[in-house]
C-alpha positions in Angstrom: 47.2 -2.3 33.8 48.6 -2.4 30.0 47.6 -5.3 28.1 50.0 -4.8 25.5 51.7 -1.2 24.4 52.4 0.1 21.3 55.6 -0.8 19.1 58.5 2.0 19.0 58.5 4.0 16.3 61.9 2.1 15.4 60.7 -1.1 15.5 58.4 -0.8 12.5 60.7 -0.9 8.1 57.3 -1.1 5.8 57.3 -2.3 2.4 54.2 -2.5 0.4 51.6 -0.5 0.0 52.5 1.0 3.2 55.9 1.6 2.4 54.9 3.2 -0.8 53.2 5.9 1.4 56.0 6.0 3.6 58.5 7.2 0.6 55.8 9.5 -0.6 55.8 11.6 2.8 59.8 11.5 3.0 60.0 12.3 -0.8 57.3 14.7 -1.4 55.2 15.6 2.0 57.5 16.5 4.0 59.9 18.6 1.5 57.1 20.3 0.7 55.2 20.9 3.7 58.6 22.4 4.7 58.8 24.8 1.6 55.4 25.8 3.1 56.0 26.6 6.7 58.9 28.6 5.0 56.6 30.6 2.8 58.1 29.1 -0.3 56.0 26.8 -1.8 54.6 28.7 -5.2 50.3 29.8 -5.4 49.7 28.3 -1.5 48.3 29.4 1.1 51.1 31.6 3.5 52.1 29.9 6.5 54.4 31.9 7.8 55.1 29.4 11.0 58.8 29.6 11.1 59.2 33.3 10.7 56.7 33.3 13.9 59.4 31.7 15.7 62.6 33.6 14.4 60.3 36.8 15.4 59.2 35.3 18.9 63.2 34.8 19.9 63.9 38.4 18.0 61.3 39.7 20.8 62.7 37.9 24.1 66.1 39.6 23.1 64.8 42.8 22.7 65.7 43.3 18.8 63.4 45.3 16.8 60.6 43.0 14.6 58.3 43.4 11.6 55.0 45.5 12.0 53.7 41.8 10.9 55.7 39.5 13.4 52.5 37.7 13.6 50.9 35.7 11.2 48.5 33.4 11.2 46.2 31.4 13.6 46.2 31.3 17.9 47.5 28.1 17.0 50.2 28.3 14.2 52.8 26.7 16.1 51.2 23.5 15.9 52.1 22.9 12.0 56.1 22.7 13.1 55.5 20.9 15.6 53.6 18.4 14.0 56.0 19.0 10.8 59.2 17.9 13.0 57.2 14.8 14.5 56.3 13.9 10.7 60.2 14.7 10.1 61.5 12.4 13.5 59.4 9.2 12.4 60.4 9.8 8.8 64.0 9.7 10.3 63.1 6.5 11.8 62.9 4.8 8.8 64.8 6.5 6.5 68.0 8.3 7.7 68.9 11.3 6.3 71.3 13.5 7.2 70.2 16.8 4.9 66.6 16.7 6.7 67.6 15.7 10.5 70.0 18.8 9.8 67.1 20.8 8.5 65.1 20.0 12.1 67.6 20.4 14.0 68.2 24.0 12.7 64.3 24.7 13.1 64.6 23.3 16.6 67.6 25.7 17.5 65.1 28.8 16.3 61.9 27.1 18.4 64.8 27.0 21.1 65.7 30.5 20.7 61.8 31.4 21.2 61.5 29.9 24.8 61.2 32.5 27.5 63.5 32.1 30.7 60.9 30.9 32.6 59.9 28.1 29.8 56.9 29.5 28.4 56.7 29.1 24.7 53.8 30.3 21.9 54.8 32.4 19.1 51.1 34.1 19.5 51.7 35.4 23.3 55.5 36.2 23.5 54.9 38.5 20.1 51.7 40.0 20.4 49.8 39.6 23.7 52.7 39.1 26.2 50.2 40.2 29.2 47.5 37.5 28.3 49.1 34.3 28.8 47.0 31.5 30.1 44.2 34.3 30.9 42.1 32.6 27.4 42.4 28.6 28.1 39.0 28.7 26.3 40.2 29.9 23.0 44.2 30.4 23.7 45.7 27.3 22.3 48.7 28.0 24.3 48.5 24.0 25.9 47.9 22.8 22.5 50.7 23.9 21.3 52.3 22.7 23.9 50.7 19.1 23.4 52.4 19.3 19.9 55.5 20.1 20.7 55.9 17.9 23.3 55.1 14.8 21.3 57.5 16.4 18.7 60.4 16.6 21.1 59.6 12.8 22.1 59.6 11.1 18.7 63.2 13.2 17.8 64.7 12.3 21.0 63.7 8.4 19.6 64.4 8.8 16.1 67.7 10.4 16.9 68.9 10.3 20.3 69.2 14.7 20.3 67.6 16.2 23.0 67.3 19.5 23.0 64.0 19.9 21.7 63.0 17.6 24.8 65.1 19.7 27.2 62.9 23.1 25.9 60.0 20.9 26.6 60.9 19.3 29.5 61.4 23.4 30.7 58.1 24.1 29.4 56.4 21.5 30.8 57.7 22.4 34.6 56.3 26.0 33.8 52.9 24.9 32.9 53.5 22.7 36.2 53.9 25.9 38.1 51.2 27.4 36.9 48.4 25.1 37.6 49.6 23.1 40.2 52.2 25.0 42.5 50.4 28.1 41.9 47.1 26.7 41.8 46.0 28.6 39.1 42.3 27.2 38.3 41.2 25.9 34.7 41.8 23.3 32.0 42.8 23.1 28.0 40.2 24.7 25.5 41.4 22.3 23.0 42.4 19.0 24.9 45.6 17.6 23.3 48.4 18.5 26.3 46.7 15.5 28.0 48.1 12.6 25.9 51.5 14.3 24.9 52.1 14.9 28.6 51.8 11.0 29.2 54.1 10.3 26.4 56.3 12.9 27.9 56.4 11.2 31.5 56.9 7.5 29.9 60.1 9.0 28.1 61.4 11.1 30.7 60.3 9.4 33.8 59.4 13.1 35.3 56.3 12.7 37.8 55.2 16.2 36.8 54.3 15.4 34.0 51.7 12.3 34.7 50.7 14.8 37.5 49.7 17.4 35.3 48.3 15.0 33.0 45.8 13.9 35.8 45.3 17.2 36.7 43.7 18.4 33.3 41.9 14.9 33.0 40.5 14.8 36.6 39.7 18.7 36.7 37.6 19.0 33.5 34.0 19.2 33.3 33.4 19.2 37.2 33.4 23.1 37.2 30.9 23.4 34.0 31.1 27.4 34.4 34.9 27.8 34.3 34.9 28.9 30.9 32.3 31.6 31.7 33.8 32.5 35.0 37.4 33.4 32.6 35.8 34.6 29.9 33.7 37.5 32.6 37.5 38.1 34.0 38.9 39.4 30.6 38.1 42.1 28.6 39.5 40.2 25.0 39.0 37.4 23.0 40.3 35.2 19.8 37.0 34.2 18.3 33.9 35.3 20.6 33.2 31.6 20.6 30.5 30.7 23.2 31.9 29.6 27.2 28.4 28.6 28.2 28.5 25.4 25.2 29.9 23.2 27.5 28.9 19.7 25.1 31.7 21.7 22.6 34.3 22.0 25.2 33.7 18.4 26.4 33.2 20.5 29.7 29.4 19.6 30.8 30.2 17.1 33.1 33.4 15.3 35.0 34.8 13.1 32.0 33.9 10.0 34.2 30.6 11.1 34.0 30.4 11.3 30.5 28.2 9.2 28.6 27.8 11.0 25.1 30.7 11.5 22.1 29.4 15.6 21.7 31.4 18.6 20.7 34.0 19.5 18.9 35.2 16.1 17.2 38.7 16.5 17.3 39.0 17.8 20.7 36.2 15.5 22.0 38.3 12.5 21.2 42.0 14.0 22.0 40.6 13.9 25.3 39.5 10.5 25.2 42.4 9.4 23.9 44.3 10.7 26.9 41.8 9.3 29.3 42.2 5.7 27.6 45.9 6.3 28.0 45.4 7.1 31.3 43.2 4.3 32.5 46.0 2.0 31.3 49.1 3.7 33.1 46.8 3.5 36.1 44.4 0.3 35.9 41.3 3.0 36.6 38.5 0.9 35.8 36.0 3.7 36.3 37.6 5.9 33.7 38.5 3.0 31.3 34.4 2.1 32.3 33.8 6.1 30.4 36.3 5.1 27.6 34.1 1.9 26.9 30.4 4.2 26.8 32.4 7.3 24.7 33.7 4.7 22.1 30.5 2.8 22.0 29.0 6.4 21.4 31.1 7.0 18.3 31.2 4.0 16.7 28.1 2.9 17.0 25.6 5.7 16.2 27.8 8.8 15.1 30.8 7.3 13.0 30.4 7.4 8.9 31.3 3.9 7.2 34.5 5.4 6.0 35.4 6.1 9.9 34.8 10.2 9.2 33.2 11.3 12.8 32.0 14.7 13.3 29.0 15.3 11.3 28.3 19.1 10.9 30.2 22.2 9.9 28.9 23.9 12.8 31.5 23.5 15.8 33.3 20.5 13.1 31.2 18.4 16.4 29.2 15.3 16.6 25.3 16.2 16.4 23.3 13.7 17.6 22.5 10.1 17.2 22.1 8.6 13.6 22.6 12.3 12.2 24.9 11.3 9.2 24.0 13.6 6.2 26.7 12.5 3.3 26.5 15.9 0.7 27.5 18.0 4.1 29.4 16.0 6.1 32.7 17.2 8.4 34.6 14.4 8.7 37.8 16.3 9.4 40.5 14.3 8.7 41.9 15.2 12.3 39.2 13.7 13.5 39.6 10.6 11.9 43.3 10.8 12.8 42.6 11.2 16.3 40.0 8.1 16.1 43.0 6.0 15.5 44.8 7.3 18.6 41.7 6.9 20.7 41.2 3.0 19.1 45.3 2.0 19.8 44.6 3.1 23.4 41.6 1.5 24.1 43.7 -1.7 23.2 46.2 -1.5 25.6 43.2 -1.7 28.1 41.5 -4.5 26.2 42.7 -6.2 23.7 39.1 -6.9 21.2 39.9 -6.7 17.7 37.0 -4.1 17.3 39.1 -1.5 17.9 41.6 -2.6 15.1 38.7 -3.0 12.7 37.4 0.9 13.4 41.3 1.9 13.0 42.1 0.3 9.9 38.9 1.3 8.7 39.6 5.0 9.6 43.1 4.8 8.2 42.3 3.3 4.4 39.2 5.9 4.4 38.8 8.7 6.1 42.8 9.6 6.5 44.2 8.3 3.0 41.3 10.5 1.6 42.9 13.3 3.2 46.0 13.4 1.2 46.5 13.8 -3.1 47.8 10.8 -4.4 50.7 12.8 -5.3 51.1 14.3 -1.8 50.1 18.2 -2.7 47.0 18.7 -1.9 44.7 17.8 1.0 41.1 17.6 2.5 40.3 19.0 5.8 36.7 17.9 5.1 35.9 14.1 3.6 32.1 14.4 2.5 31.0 11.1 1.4 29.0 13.0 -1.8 30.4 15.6 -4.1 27.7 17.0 -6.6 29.8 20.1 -8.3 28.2 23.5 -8.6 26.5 22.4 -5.1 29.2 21.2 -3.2 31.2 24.3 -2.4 29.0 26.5 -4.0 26.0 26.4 -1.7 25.8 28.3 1.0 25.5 25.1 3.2 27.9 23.2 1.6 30.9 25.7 1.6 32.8 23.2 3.7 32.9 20.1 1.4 34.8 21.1 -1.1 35.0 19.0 -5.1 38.8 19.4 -5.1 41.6 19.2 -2.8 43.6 22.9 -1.5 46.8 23.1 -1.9 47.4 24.2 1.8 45.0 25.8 4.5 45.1 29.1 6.7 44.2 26.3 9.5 46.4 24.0 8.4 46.0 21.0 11.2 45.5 18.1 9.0 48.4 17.8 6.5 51.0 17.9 8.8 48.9 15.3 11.1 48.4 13.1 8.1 52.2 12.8 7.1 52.9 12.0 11.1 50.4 9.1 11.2 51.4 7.5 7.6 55.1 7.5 9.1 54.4 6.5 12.7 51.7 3.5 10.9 54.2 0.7 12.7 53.4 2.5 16.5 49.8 1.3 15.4 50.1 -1.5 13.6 52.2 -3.4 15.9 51.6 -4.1 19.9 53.8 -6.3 22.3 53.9 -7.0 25.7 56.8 -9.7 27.8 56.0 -12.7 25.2 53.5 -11.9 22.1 53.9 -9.7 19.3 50.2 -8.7 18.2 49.3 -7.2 15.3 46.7 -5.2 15.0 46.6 -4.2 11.3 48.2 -5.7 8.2 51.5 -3.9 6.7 54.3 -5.7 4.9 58.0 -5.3 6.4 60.2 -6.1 8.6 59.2 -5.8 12.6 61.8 -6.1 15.5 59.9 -5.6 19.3 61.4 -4.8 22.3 61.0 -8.1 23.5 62.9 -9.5 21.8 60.1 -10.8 18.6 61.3 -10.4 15.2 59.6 -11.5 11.8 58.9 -10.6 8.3 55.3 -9.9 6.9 54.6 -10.0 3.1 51.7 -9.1 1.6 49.6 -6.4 -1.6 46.8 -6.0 2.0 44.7 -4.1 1.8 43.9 -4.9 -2.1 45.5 -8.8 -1.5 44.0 -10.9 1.3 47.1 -12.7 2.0 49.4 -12.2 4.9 52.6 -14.1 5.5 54.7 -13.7 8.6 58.1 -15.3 8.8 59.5 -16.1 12.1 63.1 -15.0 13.0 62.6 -14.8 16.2 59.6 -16.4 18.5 57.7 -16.2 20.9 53.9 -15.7 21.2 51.9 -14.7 18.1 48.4 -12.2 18.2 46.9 -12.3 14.9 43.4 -9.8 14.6 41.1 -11.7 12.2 38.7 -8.3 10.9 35.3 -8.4 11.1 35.1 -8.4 7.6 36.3 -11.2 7.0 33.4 -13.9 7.7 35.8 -17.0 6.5 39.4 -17.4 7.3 42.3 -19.9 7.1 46.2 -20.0 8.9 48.5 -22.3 8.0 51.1 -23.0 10.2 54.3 -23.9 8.3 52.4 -25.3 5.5 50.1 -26.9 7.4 46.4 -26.2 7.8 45.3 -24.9 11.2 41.6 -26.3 11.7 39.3 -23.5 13.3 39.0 -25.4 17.0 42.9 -25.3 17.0 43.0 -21.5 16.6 39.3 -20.3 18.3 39.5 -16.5 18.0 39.6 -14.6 21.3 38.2 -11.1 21.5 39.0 -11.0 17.5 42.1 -12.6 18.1 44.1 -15.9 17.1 47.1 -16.9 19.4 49.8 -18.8 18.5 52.7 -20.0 19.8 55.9 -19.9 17.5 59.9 -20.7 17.0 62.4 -19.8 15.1 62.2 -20.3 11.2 58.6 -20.9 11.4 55.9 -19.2 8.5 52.2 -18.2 9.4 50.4 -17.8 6.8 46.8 -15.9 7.2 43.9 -15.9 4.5 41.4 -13.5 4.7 38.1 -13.2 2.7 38.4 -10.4 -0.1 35.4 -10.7 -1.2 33.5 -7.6 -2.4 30.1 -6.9 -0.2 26.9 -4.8 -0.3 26.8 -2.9 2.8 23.9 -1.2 4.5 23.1 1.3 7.1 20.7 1.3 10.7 17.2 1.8 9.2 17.9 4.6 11.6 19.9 6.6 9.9 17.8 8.2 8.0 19.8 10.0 5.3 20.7 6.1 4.2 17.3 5.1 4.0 17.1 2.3 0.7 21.0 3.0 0.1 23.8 0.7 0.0 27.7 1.1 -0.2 30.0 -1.5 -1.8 33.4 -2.3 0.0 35.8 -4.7 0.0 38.3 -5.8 2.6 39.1 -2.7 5.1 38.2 -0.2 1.5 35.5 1.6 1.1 34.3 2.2 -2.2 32.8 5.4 -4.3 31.7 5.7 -7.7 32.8 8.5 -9.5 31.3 10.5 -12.7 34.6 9.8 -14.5 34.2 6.3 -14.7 30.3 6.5 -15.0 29.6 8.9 -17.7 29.9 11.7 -15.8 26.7 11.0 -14.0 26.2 9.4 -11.1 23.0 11.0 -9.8 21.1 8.7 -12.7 22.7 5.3 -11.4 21.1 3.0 -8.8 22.4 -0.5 -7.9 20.3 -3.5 -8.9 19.6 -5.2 -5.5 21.1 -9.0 -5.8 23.2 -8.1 -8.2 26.9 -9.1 -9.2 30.3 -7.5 -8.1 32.9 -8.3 -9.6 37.0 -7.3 -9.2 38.4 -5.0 -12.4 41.4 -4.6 -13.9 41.4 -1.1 -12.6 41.8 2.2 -14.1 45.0 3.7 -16.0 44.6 6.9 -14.3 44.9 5.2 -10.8 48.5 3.8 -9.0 49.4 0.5 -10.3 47.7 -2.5 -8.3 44.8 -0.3 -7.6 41.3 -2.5 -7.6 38.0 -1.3 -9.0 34.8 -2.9 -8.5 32.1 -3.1 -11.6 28.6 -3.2 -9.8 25.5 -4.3 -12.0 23.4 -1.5 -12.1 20.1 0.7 -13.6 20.7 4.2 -15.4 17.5 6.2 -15.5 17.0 8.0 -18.8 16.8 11.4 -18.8 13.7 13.0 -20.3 13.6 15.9 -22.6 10.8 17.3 -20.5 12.1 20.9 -19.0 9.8 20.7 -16.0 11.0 20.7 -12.4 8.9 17.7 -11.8 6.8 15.3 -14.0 4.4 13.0 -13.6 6.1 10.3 -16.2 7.7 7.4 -15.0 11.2 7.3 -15.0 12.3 4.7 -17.9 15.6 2.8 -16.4 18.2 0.7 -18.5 20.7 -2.1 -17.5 24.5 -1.4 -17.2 27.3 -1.4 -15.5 28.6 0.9 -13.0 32.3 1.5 -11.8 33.4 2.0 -8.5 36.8 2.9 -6.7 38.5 3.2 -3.6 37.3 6.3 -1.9 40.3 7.2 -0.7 41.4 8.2 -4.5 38.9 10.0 -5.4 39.4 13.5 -6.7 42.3 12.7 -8.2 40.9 13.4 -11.9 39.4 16.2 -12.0 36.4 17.5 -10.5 33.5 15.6 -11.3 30.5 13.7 -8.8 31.3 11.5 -6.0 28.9 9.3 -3.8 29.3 6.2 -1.7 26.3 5.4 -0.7 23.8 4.6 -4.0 20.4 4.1 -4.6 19.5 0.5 -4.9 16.4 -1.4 -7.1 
């Protein structure tokens, strides 16, 4: 059973540089992803979501609709969904009556767009009425479900209003009938119904819902064929994409049989997210056992060092062992997103401080990356080198793109971005009958259900000091990272020697009272790191990080050329003052480096040695770059 189980979303007031984030999504993110679901926002991308669902409920009455009622992709709905879940945690922290009003107005419409019988996508009830769950493969229609369903639960937590979870709680019964009263064969295209219909049975207490849940996760994969077997039964289809790729469907074998991280990265690990969820409710050691060889997969032969996973523009999947190009990488930030998930489950079957280490690193990296510094503009795709007029530009490097959009015709990730930054407390914080663990470093103040409550100051991730004051005890679960080689606690001032506190698993447990201060010192020194020698695109590279950052240089700081710069091996890194175009407090590393002069020679090749010269090289955070302009980007550098 559960180790320990995530923190409510209430539980959680940041300060600090998570709390700055925080007031960015309730200040700027969410506003304005609004003003785009609403087709407002100026020069973006159309969106067209709500109107979807104001035409959907137009339709079930019978009143007449645009030629256009439609707009947009299969999936479409997802964005409000995900929007009012970004919206309920926001809420959680920061009341507001102007925006709980403006959800609960946009959940009246999604109400309004619920058939009698509970179904619910925009897509099917405008256009395709007569192809409803007949297109699992491609259909989306238990996606969207998934997202709404987690929406309803965090606004029924937030704010105590129901009704979102009453239409979902409808809709839920209704997929219920369909597969498992009806005994309608098949299982979700794109898994994500799976872990919203746990969250839904651990709010609601309704056993349909963990049912159904086992259903999908039990069913998949042991009929490899299904998807061919639909797709020969209908005479349609959304994309043409391929039923017999079974590794992209996560369908080749049953999932307790599955050995491999392959497919589709988002969906792959969605679905092991709800497995890991699963295994916990249940204490299923043989699926937890897949969990263990699925996560091993990913992080230890198909994960980027910024915590990116997926490594080709071709199905946005995992490839193959060690296959990490950097100048075409995926690394949707969904992906990375749904890493964090996955690594917050696996804990509450095991708590080992690796999976906080591949979470935090995810988080500061891949997802922060995601998002404009000013909360405008985001990545879908987090390449770990950006050469402009290549990157794109050419043909194969479309995808990875020098600048962030403004919005996307698939727009999955922005919304999913501003949900995680304000639902960081569900992941930061654990507790079970007596400890309070924390998994990653935030300042704030945290109050658990059992009864726990404490303070924690600190600048992490750019200040390696963490400081928890005790209001009320109980048992204490520090993670020590596995970055951090030396450590020190102090224990009200006093200094804890290393056989007192002997980590467990990643973890130091204390016991402590009332008015008590922990105080936890972790190394912040910057490090060389290096890759597998068999990964072969990393081959006589090395990245610089410190603490949970990863670090890029940029041609801004480096006279607009980074291609001519290798790092000096042995050589000196040293903490800056920082840069004036970056946020306040942000660090930057100086590196001592070699700059290869360029020749006036206008061959191709040459057969002259290069001539190299001493000098120093900049490097930032990665998750800021592209913030001034577009100019090169790499985070893994030659070294001499």
């Amino acid at each position: 059973m559960k180790t320990q189980h995530q923190a409510s979303i209430s539980a959680y007031k940041a300060d600090g540089f998570i709390g700055k984030y925080q007031r960015l999504v309730k200040d700027v993110v969410i506003p304005y992803q609004y003003s785009v679901l609403c087709d407002q926002a100026p020069d973006t991308e159309k969106s067209h979501v709500i109107s979807n669902f104001i035409n959907a409920g137009k339709a079930l009455r019978g009143d007449q609709i645009p030629e256009d009622g439609f707009y947009g992709m299969v999936f479409q709905d997802s964005d409000a969904a995900k929007w009012i879940e970004a919206a309920a945690y926001s809420l959680s922290l920061f009341p507001d009556e102007k925006l709980e009003k403006t959800v609960d107005e946009l959940i009246d419409i999604i109400a309004a767009a619920q058939d009698e019988d509970g179904y619910l996508n925009t897509y099917y009830t405008i256009k395709d009425r007569d192809k409803r769950f007949t297109n699992l493969q491609e259909g989306h229609e238990l996606y969207c479900s998934g997202h709404m369903m987690e929406a309803a639960c965090a606004y029924y937590e937030a704010t105590g209003k129901d009704k979102l979870l009453q239409v979902m709680l409808k809709n839920m019964e209704h997929i219920y009938r369909y597969f498992i009263t009806e005994k309608h064969d098949g299982y979700p295209g794109h898994p994500e119904v799976e872990l919203a219909l746990l969250k839904l049975y651990r709010l609601s207490g309704n056993p349909h819902s963990l049912e159904l849940a086992e259903h999908f996760i039990n069913i998949r994969g042991v009929d490899p064929h299904f998807y061919e077997k639909e797709k020969a039964g209908r005479d349609w289809s959304v994309w043409n994409n391929d039923p017999t790729d079974t590794d992209y469907l996560q369908a080749s074998a049953p999932v307790r049989e599955q050995k491999d991280a392959v497919g589709h990265a988002v969906r792959a690990v969605y679905l092991y997210t709800a497995m890991a969820d699963l295994a916990a409710s249940t204490d299923d050691k043989e699926l937890s056992a897949a969990c263990r060889r699925l996560w091993e997969s990913i992080t230890r032969r198909r994960m980027y060092l910024t915590g990116g996973i997926g490594s080709t523009v071709i199905g946005e999947a995992f490839t193959v062992d060690y296959d990490l190009p950097n100048d075409t990488a995926y690394a949707e930030t969904c992906a990375a997103i749904a890493l964090i998930f996955f690594g917050s489950r696996m804990l509450e079957n095991e708590v080992d401080g690796e999976y906080g280490d591949i979470c935090e690193r995810a988080f500061y990296n891949a997802v922060l990356a995601g998002m404009q510094l000013d909360g405008k503009r985001f990545f879908y795709v987090n390449p770990l080198e950006v050469i402009p007029g290549i990157s794109g530009a050419a043909q194969t490097h479309k995808h990875d793109l020098p600048v962030r959009p403004k919005w996307y015709a698939c727009a999955c990730c922005p919304p999913n971005v501003a949900r995680l930054v304000s639902s960081f407390g569900k992941y930061a914080y654990g507790e079970n009958e007596d400890t309070a663990f924390c998994h990653l470093f935030a300042a704030g103040e945290v109050s658990l259900e059992n009864g726990m409550k404490f303070t924690c100051e600190t600048n992490y991730p750019y200040d390696f000091e963490i400081l928890y004051r005790i209001e009320k005890g109980g048992n204490l679960a520090l993670r020590i990272p596995g970055f951090s080689k030396t450590w020190q606690i102090d224990l009200n001032g006093r200094k804890l020697s290393q056989t007192d506190v002997t980590p467990k698993k990643g973890y130091v447990y204390l016991s402590v009272s009332d008015g008590d201060t922990v105080r936890l010192t972790l190394d912040g020194t910057p490090r060389f790191q290096y890759a597998s020698s068999k990964v072969p695109e990393l081959t006589g590279k090395t990245a610089v990080c410190r603490g949970p950052l990863v670090y890029c240089f940029e041609g801004v700081d480096n006279q607009d050329d980074i291609l001519s710069l290798s790092l000096r091996k042995g050589g000196a890194l040293n903490i800056s003052d920082g840069q004036s175009a970056l946020p306040e407090g942000t660090v930057t590393i100086t590196a001592d480096a070699l700059r290869t002069q360029t020749t006036d020679d206008a061959d191709l090749y040459t057969d002259k040695a290069p001539v190299t010269n001493s000098c120093q090289a900049v490097a930032v955070p990665y998750y800021t770059w592209g913030n001034r302009g577009e100019n090169q980007m790499r985070v893994w550098m030659d070294y001499q």
